[in-house]
C-alpha positions as CSV (number, residue, x, y, z in Angstrom):
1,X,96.3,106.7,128.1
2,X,99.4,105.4,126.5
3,X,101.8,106.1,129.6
4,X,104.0,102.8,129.5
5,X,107.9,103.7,129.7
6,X,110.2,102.2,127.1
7,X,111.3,99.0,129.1
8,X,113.9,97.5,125.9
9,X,116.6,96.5,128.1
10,X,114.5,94.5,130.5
11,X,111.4,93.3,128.4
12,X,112.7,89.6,127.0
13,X,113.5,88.6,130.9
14,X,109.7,88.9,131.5
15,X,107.7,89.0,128.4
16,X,104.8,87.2,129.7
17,X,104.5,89.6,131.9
18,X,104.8,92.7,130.0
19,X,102.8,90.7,126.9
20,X,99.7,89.7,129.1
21,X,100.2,93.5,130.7
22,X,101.3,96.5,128.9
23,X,101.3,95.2,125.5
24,X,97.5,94.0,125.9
25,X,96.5,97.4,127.8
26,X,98.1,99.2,124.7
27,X,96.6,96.8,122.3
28,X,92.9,97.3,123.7
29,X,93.4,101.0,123.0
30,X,93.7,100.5,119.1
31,X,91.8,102.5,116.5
32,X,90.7,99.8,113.9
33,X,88.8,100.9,110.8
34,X,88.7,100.5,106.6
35,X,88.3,101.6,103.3
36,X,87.1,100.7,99.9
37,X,90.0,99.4,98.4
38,X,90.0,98.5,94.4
39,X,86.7,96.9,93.0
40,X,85.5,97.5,96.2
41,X,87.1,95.4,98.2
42,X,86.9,96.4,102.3
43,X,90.8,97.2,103.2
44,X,91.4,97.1,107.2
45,X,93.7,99.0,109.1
46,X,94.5,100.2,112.7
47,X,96.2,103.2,114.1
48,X,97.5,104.5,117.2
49,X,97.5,108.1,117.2
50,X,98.0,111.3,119.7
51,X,97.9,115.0,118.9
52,X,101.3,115.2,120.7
53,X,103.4,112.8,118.1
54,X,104.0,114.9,115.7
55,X,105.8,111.6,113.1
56,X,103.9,109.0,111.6
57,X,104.8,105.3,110.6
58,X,102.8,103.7,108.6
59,X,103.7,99.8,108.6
60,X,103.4,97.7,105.3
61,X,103.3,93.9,106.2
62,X,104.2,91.1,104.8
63,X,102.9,88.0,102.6
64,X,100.1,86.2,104.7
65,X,100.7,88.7,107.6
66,X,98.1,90.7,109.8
67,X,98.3,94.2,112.0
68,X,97.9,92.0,114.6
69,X,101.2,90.4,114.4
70,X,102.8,94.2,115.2
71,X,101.4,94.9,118.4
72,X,104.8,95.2,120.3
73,X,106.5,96.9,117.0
74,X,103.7,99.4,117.6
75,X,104.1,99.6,120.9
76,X,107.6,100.6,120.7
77,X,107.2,102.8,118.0
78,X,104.9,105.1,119.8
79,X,106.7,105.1,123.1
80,X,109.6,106.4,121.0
81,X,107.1,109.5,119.9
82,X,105.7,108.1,116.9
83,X,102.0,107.5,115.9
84,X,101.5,104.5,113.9
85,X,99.3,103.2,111.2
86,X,99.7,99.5,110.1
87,X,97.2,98.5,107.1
88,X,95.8,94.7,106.0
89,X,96.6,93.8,102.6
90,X,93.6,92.2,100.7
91,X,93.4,88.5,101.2
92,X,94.9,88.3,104.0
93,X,94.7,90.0,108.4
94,X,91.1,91.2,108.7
95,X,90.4,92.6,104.9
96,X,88.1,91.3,102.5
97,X,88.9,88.3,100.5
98,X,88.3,87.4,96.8
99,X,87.7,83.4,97.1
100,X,85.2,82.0,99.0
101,X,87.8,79.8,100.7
102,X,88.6,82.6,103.1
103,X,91.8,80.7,104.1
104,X,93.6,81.3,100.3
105,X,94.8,85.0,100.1
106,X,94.4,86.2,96.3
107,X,94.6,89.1,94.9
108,X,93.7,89.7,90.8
109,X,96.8,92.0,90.5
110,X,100.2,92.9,91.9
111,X,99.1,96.7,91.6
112,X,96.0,96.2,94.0
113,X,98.2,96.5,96.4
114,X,99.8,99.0,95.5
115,X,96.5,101.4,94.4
116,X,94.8,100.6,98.2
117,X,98.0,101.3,100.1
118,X,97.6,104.6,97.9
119,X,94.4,105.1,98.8
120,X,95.2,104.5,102.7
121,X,98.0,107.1,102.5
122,X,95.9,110.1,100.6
123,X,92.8,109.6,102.8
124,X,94.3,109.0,106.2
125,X,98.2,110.2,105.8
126,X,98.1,113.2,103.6
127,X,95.6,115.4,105.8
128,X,97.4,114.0,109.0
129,X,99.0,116.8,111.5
130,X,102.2,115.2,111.3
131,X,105.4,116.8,110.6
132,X,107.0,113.7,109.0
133,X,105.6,110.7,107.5
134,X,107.7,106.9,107.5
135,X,107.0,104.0,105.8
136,X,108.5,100.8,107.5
137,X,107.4,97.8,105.4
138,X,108.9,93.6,105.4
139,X,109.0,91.5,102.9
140,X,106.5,91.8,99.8
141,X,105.4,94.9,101.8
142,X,108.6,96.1,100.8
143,X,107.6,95.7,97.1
144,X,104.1,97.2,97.5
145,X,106.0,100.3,99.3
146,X,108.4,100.6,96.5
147,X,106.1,100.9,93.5
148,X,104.1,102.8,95.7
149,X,106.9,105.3,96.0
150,X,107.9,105.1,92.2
151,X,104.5,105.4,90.8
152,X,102.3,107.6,93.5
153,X,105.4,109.9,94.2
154,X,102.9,113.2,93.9
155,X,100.4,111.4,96.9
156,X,103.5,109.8,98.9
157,X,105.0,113.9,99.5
158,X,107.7,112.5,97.2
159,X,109.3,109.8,99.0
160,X,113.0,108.9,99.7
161,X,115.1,107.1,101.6
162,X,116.7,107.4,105.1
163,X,119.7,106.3,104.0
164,X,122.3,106.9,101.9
165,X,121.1,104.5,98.8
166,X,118.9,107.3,98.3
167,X,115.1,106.0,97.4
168,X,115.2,102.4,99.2
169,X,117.1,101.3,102.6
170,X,116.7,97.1,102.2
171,X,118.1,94.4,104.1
172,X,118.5,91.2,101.9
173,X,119.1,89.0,105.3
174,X,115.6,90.5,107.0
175,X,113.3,91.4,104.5
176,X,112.6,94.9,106.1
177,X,112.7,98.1,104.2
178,X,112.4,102.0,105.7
179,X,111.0,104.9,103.4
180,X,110.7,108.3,104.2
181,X,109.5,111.2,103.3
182,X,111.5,114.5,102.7
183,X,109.5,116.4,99.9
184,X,112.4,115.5,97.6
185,X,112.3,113.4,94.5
186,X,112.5,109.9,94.4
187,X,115.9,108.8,93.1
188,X,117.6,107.6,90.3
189,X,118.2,104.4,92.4
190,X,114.7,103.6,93.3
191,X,113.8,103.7,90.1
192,X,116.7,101.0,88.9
193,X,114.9,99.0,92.3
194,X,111.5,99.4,90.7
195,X,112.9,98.1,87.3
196,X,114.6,95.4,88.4
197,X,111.9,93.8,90.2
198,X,109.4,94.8,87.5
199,X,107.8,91.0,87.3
200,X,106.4,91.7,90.7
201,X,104.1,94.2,89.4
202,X,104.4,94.3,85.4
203,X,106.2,97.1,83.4
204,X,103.0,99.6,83.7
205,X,103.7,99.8,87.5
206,X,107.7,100.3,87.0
207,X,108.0,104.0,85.0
């Protein structure tokens, strides 16, 4: 079904081509589903998933961003032997909204976030078959995926990071930060990350 060969080298001197081909033909083959996320709010997400990957990325957007937006990050990421999960924040993609103006993305509190992309990762993450489990996550997905790490660290198989900072691996000039899990304790360092930005979430989200 998914039998596209990684094309990196080539793509950019034909994207139309490969965006209006391969990319739609892997698009259309998209698992999309939801949750009940906190106060009930219906939380999207879609997945791309074979028995024979045997890692897992689970993608964290952005402010204002949708799944839809990381069709060709997804695409790569499972030609390179990774299934992938990318979820909707509330407010915003395909979830449920808390305004009638369905154009505003709200959201009560910073820790919303945080307690649905929990929820996402003990119901469809934890009883998964894979081996290992990544978080990739831009922007103030990085900041959900942080306090995620610090404060659900028994749910998220203890995460760290994949580099040596130990906890976090962040690029100021991007936005993007990679989590993953090893069964080992989150560090002393993602903690000091968690503290520092504590007004994104409030002190009970930052132990």
């Amino acid at each position: 079904m998914f039998g596209q060969k990684k094309d990196w080298e080539t793509r950019e001197n034909a994207f139309a081509a490969f965006s209006m081909g391969p990319l739609t033909d892997f698009w259309r083959q998209r698992e999309e589903a939801e949750f009940k996320g906190v106060d009930d709010v219906p939380v999207r997400f879609v997945r791309f998933c074979t028995q024979n990957n045997d890692r897992l990325v689970l993608i964290c957007p952005g402010r204002i961003e949708s799944y839809v937006k990381y069709a060709e990050v997804a695409y790569d990421l499972f030609h390179s032997g990774f299934d992938v999960m990318i979820i909707d924040h509330r407010g915003q993609g395909r979830s449920g909204r808390l305004l009638s103006d369905t154009h505003r993305g709200h959201v009560v509190n910073f820790s919303d976030y945080v307690d649905d992309l929990a929820a996402l990762w003990q119901q469809q993450v934890v009883p998964g078959h894979w081996r290992k489990r990544f978080i990739l996550a831009h922007s103030m997905g990085g900041a959900i995926a942080t306090l995620f790490c610090n404060v659900t660290r028994r749910i998220a198989m203890r995460l760290r990071s994949a580099h040596r900072c130990s906890g976090l691996s962040f690029d100021c000039r991007t936005g993007w930060c990679a989590i993953f899990s090893t069964g080992l304790r989150p560090s002393a360092h993602s903690r000091r990350v968690c503290h520092r930005h504590r007004a994104l979430a409030g002190a009970a989200f930052c132990r």
